[in-house]
C-alpha positions as CSV (number, residue, x, y, z in Angstrom):
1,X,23.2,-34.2,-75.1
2,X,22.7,-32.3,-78.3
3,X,19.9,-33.8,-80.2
4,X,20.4,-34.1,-84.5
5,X,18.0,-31.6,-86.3
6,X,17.3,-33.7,-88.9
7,X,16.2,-36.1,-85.9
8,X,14.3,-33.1,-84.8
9,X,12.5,-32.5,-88.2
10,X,11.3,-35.9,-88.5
11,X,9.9,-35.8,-85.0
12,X,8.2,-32.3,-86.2
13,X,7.1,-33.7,-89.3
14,X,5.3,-36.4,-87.5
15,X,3.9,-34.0,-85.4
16,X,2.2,-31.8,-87.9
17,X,0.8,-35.3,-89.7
18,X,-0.8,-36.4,-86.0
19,X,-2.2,-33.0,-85.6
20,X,-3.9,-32.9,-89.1
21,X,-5.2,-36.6,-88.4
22,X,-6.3,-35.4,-85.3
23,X,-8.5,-32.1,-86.9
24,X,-9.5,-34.2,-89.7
25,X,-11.0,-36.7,-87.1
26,X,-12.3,-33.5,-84.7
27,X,-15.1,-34.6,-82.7
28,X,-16.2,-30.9,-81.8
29,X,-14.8,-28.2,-80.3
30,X,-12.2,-28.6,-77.7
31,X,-11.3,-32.1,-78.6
32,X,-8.7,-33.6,-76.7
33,X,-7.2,-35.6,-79.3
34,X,-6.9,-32.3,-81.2
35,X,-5.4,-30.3,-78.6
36,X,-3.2,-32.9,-77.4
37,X,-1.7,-32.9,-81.2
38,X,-1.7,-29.2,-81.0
39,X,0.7,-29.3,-78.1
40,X,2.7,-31.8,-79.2
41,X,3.4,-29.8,-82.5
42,X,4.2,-26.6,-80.5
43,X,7.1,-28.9,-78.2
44,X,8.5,-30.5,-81.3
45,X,8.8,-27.0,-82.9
46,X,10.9,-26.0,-80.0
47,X,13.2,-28.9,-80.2
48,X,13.6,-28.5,-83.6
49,X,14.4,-24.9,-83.3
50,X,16.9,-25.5,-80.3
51,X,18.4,-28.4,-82.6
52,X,19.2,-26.3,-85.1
53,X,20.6,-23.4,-83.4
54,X,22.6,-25.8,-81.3
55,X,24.2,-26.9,-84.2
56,X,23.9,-24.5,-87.0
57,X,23.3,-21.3,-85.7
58,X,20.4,-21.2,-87.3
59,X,16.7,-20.2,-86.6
60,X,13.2,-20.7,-88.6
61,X,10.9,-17.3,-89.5
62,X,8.7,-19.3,-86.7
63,X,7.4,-18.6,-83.7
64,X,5.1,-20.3,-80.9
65,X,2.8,-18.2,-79.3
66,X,1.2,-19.5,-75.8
67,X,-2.1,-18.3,-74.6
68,X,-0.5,-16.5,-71.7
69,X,1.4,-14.6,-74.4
70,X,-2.0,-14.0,-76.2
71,X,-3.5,-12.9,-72.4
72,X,-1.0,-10.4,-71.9
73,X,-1.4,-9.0,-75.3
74,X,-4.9,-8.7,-75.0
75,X,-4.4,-7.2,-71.8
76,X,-2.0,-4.4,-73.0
77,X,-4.5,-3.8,-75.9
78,X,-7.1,-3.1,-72.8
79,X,-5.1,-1.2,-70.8
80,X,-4.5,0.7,-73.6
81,X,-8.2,1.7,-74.6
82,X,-9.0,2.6,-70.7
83,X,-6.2,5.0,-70.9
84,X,-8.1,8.9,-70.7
85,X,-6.4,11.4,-72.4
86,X,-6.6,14.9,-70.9
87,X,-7.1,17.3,-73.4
């Protein structure tokens, strides 16, 4: 079952208000209520963006990243400074 994007948005939009109640209200780093909102942002995105394809065609300039993204990155990045270049 397809879900509406403009369902979709409003779910997003709620998201994004939860997360910036959540930072606003930050009890130090790592707070759970803060990641917890961060999460919930990043899964709302998605079904947004799979709304809106589903039914439009359609995608944001958006992306999510995920730390094991970020890990691999940073891992490439490494790999690439222990290369030795024969001269």
């Amino acid at each position: 079952m397809s879900i509406d994007p403009r369902v979709a948005l409003q779910s997003l939009t709620a998201a994004l208000e939860e997360h910036l109640a959540a930072a606003s209200a930050r009890r130090g780093d790592g707070d759970p209520s803060v990641e917890a909102a961060f999460f919930a942002v990043a899964d709302a995105f998605e079904v947004y963006e799979d709304a809106l394809y589903e039914a439009y065609n359609e995608v944001t300039p958006l992306q999510v990243f995920d730390d094991e993204e970020d890990e691999e990155e940073d891992q490439e990045a490494d790999d690439e400074d222990l290369e030795i270049v024969e001269e």
